[in-house]
N, CA, C and O atoms as a Maestro MAE file, in Angstrom:
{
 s_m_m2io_version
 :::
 2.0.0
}

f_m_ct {
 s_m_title
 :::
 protein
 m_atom[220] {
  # First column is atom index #
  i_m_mmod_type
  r_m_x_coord
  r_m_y_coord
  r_m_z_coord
  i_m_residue_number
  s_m_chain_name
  s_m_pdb_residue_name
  s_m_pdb_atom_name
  i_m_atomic_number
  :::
  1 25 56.584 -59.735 -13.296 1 A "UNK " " N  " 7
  2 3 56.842 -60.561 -14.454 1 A "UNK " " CA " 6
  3 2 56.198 -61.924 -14.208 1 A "UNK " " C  " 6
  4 15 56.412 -62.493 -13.138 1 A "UNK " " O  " 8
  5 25 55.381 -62.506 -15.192 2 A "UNK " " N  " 7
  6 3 54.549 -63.723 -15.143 2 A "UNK " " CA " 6
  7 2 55.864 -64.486 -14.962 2 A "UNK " " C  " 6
  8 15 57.020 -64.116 -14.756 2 A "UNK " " O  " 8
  9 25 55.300 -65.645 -15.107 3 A "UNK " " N  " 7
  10 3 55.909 -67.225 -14.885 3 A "UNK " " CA " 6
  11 2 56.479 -67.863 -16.643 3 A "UNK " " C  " 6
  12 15 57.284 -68.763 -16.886 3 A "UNK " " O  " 8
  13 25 55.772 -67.074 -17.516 4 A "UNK " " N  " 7
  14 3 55.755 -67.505 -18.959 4 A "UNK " " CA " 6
  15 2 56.915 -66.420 -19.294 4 A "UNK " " C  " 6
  16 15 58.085 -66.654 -19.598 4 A "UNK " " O  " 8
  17 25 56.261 -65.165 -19.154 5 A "UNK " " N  " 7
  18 3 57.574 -64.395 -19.782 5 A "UNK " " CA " 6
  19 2 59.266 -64.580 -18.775 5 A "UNK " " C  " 6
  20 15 60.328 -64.046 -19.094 5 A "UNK " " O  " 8
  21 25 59.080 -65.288 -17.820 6 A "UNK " " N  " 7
  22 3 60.449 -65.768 -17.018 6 A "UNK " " CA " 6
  23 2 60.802 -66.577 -17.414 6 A "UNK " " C  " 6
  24 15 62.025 -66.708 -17.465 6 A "UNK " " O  " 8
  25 25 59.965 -67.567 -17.912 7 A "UNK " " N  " 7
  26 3 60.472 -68.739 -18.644 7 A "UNK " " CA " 6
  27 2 60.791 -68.495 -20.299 7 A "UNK " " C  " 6
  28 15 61.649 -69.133 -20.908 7 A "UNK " " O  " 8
  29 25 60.030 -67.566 -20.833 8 A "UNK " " N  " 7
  30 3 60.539 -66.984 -22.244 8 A "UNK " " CA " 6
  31 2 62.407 -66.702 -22.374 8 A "UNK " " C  " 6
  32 15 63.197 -67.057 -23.249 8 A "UNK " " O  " 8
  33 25 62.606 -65.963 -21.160 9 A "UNK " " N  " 7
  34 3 63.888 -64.853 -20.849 9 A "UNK " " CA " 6
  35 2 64.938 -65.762 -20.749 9 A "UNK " " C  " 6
  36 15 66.062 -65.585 -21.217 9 A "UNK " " O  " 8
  37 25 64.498 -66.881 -20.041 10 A "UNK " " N  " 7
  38 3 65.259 -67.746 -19.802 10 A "UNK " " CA " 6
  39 2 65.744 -68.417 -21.148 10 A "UNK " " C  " 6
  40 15 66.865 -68.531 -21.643 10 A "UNK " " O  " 8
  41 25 64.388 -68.849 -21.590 11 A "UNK " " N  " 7
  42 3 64.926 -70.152 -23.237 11 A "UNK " " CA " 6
  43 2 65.669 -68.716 -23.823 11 A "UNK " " C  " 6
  44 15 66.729 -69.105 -24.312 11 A "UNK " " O  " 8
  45 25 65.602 -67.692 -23.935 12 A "UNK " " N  " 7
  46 3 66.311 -66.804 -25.524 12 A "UNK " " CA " 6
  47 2 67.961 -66.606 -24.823 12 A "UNK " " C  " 6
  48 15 68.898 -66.447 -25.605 12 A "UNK " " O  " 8
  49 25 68.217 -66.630 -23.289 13 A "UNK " " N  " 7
  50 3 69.607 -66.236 -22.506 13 A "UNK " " CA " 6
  51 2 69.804 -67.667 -23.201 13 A "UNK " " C  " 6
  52 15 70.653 -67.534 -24.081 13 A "UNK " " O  " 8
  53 25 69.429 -68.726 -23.148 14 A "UNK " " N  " 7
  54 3 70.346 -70.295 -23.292 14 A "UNK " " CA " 6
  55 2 70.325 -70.495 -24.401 14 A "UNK " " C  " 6
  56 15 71.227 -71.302 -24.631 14 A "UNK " " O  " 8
  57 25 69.736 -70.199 -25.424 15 A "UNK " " N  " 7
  58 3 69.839 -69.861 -26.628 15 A "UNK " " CA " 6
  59 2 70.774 -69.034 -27.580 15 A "UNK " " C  " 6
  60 15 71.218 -69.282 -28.701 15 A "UNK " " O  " 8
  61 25 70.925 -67.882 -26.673 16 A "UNK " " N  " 7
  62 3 72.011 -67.117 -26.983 16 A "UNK " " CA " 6
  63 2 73.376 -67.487 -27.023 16 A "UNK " " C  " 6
  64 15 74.215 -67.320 -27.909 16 A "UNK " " O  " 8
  65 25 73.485 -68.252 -25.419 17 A "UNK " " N  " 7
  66 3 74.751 -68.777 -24.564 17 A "UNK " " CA " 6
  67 2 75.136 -69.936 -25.492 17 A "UNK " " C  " 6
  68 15 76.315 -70.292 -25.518 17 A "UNK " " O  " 8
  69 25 74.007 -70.689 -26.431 18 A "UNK " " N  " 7
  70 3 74.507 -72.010 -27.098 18 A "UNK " " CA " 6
  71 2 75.231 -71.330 -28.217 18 A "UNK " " C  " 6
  72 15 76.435 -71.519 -28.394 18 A "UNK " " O  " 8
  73 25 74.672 -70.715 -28.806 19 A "UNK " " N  " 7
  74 3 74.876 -70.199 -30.455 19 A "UNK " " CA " 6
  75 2 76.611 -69.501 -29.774 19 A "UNK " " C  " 6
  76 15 77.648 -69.814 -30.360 19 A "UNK " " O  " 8
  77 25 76.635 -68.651 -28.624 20 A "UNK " " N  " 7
  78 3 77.996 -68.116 -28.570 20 A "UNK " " CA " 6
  79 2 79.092 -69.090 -28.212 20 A "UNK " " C  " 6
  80 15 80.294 -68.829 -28.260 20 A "UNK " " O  " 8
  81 25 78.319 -70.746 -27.689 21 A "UNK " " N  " 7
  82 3 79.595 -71.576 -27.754 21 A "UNK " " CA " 6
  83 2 79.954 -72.136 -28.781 21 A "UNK " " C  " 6
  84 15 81.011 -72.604 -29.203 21 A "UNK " " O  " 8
  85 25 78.707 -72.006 -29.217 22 A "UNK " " N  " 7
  86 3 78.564 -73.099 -30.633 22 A "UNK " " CA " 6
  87 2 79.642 -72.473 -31.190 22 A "UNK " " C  " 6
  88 15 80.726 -73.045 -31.075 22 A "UNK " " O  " 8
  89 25 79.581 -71.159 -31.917 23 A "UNK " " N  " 7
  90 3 80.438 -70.873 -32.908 23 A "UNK " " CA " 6
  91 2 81.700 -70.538 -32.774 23 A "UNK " " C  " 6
  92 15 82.212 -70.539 -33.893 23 A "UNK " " O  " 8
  93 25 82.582 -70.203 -31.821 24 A "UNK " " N  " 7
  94 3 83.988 -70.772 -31.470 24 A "UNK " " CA " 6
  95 2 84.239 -72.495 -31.734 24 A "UNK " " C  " 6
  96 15 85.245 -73.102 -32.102 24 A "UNK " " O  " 8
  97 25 83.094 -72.889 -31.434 25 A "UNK " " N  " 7
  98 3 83.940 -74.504 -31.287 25 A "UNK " " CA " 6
  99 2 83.462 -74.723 -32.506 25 A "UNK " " C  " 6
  100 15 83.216 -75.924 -32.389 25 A "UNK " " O  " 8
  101 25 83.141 -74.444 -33.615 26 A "UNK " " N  " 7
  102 3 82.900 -75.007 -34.766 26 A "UNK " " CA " 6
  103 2 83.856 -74.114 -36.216 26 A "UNK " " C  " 6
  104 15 83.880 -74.269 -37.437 26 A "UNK " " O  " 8
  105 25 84.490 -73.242 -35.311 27 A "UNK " " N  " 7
  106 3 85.125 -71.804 -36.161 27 A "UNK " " CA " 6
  107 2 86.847 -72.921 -35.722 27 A "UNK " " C  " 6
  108 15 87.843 -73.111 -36.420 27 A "UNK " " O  " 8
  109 25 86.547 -73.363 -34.474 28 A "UNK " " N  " 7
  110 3 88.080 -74.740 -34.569 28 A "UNK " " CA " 6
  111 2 87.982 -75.860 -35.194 28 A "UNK " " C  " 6
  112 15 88.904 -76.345 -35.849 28 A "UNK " " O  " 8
  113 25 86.474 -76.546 -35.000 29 A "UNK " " N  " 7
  114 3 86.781 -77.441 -36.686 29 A "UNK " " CA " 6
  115 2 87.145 -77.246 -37.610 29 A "UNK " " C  " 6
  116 15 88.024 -77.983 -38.058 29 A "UNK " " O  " 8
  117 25 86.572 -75.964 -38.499 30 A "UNK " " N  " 7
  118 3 86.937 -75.811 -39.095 30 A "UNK " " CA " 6
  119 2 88.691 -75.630 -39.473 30 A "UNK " " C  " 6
  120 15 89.302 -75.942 -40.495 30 A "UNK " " O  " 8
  121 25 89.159 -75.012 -38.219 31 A "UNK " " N  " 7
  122 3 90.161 -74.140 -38.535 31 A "UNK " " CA " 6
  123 2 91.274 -75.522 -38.795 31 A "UNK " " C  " 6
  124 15 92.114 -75.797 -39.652 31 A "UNK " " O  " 8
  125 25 90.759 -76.178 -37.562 32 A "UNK " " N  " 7
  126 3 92.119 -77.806 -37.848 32 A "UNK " " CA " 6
  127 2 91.469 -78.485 -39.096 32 A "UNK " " C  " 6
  128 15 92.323 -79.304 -39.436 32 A "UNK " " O  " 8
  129 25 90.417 -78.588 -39.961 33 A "UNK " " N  " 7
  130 3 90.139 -78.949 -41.440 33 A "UNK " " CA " 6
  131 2 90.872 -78.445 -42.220 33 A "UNK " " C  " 6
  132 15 91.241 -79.130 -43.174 33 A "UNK " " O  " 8
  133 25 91.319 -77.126 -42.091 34 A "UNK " " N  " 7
  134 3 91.891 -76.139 -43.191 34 A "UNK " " CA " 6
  135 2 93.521 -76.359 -42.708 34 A "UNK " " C  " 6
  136 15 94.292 -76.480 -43.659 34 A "UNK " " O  " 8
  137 25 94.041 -76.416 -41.561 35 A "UNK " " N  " 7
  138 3 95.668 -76.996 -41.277 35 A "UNK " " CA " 6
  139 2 95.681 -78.277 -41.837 35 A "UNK " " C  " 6
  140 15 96.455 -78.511 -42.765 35 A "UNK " " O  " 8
  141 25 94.708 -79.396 -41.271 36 A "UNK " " N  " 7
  142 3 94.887 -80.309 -42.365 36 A "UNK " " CA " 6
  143 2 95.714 -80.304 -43.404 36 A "UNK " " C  " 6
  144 15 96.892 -80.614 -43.579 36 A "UNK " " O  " 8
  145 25 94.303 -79.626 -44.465 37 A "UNK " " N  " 7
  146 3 94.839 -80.441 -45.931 37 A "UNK " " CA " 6
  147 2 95.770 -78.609 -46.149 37 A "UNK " " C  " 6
  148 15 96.167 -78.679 -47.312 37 A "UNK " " O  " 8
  149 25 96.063 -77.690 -45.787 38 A "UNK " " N  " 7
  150 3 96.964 -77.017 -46.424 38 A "UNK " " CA " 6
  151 2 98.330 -77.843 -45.515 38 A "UNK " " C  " 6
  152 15 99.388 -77.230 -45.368 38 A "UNK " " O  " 8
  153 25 98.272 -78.317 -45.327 39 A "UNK " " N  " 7
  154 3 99.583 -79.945 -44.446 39 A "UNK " " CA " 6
  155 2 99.910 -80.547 -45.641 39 A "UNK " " C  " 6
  156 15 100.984 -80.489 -46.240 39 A "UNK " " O  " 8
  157 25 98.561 -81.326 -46.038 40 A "UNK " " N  " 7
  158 3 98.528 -82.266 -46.865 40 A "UNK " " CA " 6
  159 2 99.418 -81.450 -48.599 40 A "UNK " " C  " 6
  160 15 100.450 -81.672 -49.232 40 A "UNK " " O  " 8
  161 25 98.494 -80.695 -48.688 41 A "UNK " " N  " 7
  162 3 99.030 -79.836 -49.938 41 A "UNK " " CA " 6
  163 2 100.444 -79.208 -49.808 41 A "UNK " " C  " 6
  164 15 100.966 -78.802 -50.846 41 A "UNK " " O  " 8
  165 25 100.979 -79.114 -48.871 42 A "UNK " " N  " 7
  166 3 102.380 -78.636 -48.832 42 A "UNK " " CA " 6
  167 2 102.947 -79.672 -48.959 42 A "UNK " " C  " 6
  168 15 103.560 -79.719 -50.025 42 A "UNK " " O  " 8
  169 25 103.052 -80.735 -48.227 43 A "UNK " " N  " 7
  170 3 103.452 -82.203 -48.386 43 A "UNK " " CA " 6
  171 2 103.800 -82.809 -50.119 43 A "UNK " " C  " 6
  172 15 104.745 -83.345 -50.700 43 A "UNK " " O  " 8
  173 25 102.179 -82.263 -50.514 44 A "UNK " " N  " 7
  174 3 102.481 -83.325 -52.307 44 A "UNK " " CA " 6
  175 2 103.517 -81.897 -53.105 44 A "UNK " " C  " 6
  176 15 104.372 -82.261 -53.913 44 A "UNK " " O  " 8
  177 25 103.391 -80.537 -52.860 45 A "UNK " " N  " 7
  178 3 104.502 -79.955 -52.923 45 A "UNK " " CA " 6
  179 2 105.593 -80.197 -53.240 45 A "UNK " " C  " 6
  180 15 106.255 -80.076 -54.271 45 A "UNK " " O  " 8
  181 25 105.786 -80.642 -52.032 46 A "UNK " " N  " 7
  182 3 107.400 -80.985 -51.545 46 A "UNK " " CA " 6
  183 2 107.971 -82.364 -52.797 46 A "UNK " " C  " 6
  184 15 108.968 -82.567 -53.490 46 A "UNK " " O  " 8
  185 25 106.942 -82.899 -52.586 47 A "UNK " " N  " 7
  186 3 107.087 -84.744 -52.828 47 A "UNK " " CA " 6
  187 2 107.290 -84.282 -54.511 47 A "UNK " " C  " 6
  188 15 108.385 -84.475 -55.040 47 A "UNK " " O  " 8
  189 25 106.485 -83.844 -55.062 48 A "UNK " " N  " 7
  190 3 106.208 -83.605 -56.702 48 A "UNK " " CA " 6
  191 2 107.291 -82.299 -56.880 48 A "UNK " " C  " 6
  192 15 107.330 -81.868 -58.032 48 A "UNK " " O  " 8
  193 25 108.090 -81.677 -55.991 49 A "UNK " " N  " 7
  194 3 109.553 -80.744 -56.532 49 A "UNK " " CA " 6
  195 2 110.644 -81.230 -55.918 49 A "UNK " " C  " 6
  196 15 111.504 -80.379 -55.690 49 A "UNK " " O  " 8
  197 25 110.968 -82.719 -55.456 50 A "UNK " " N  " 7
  198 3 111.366 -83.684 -55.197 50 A "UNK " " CA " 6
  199 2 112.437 -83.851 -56.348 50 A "UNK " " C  " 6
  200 15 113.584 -83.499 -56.623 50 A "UNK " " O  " 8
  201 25 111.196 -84.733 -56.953 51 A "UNK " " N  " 7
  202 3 111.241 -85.708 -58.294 51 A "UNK " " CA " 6
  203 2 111.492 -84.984 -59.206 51 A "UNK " " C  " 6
  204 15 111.774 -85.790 -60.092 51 A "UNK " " O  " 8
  205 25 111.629 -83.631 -59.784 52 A "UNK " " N  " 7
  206 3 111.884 -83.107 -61.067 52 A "UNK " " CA " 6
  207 2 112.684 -82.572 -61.056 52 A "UNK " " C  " 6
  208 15 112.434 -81.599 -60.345 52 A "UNK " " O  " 8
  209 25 114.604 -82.464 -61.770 53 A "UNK " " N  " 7
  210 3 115.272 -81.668 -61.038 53 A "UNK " " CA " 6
  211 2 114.867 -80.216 -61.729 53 A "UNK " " C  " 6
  212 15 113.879 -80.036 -62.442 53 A "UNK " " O  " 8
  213 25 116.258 -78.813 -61.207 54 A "UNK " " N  " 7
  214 3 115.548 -77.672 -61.216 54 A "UNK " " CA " 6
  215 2 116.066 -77.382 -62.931 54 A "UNK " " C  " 6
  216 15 116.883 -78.092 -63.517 54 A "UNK " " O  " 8
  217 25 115.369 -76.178 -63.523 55 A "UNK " " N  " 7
  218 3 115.933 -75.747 -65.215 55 A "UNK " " CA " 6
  219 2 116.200 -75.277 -65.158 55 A "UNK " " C  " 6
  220 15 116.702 -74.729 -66.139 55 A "UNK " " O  " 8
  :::
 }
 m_bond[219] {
  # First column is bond index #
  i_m_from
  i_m_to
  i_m_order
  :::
  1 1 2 1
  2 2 3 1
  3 3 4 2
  4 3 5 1
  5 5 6 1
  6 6 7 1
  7 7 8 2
  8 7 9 1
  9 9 10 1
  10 10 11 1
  11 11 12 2
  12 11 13 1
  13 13 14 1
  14 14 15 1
  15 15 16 2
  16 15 17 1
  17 17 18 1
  18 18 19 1
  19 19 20 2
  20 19 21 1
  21 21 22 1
  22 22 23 1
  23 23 24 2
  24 23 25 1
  25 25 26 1
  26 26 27 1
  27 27 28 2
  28 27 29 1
  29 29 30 1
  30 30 31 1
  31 31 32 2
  32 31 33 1
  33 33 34 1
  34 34 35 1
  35 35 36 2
  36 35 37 1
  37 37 38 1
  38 38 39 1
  39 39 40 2
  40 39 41 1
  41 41 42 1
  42 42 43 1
  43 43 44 2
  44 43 45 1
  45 45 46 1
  46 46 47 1
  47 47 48 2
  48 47 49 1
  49 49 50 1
  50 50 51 1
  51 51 52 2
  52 51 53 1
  53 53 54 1
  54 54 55 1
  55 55 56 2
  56 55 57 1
  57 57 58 1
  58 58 59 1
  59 59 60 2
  60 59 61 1
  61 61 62 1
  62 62 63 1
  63 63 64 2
  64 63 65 1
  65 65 66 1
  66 66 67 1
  67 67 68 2
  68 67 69 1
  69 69 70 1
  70 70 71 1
  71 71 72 2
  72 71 73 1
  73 73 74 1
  74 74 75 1
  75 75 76 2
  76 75 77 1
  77 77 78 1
  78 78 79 1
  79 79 80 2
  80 79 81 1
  81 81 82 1
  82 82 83 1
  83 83 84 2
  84 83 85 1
  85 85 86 1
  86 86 87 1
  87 87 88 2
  88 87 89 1
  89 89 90 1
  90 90 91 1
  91 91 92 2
  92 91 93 1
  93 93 94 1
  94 94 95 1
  95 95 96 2
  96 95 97 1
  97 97 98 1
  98 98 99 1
  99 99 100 2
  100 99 101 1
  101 101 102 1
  102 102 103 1
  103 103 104 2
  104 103 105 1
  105 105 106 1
  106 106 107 1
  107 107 108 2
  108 107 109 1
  109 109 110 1
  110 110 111 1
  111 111 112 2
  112 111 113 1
  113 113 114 1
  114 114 115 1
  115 115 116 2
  116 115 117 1
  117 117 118 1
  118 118 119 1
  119 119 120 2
  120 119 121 1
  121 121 122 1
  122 122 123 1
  123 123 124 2
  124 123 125 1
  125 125 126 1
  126 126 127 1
  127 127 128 2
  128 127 129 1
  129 129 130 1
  130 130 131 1
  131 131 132 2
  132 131 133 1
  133 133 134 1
  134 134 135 1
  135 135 136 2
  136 135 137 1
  137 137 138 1
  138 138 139 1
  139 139 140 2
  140 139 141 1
  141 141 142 1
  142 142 143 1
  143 143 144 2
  144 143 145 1
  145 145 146 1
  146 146 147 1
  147 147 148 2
  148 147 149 1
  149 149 150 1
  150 150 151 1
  151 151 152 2
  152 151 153 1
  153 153 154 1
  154 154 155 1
  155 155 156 2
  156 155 157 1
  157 157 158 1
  158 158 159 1
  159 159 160 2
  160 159 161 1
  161 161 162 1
  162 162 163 1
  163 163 164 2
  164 163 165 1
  165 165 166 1
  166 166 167 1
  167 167 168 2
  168 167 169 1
  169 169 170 1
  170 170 171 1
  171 171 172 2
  172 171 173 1
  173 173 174 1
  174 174 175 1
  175 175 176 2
  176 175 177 1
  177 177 178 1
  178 178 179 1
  179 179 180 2
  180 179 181 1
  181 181 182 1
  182 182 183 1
  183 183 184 2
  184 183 185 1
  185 185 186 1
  186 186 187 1
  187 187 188 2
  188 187 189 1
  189 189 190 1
  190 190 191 1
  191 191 192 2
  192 191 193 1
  193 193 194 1
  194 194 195 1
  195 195 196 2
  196 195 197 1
  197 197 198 1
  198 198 199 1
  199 199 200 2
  200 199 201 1
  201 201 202 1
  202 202 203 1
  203 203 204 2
  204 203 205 1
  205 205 206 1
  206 206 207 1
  207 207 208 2
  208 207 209 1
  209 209 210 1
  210 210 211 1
  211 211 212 2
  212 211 213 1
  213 213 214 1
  214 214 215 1
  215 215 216 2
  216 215 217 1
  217 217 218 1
  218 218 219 1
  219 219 220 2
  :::
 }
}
């Protein structure tokens, strides 16, 4: 095996290895974005069946 295709093998393994960290740690941004505001939205919920009594 040349020196080029070792160095090819190499960039597509670290390439691979990024994209498989990448997308766990960006699948948890997301995931604490979405606890967030369904937080937030349960919250004005609460607050807005508060204030109105029941019929």
């Amino acid at each position: 095996m040349s020196t080029w295709w070792l160095f090819a093998v190499g960039v597509a393994v670290t390439a691979v290895v990024a994209i498989g960290l990448a997308l766990p740690i960006y699948g948890a941004i997301l995931d604490g974005r979405y606890e967030r505001e369904s937080a937030e939205v349960l919250e004005l919920s609460k607050e807005r069946a508060g204030r109105r009594p029941a019929a």
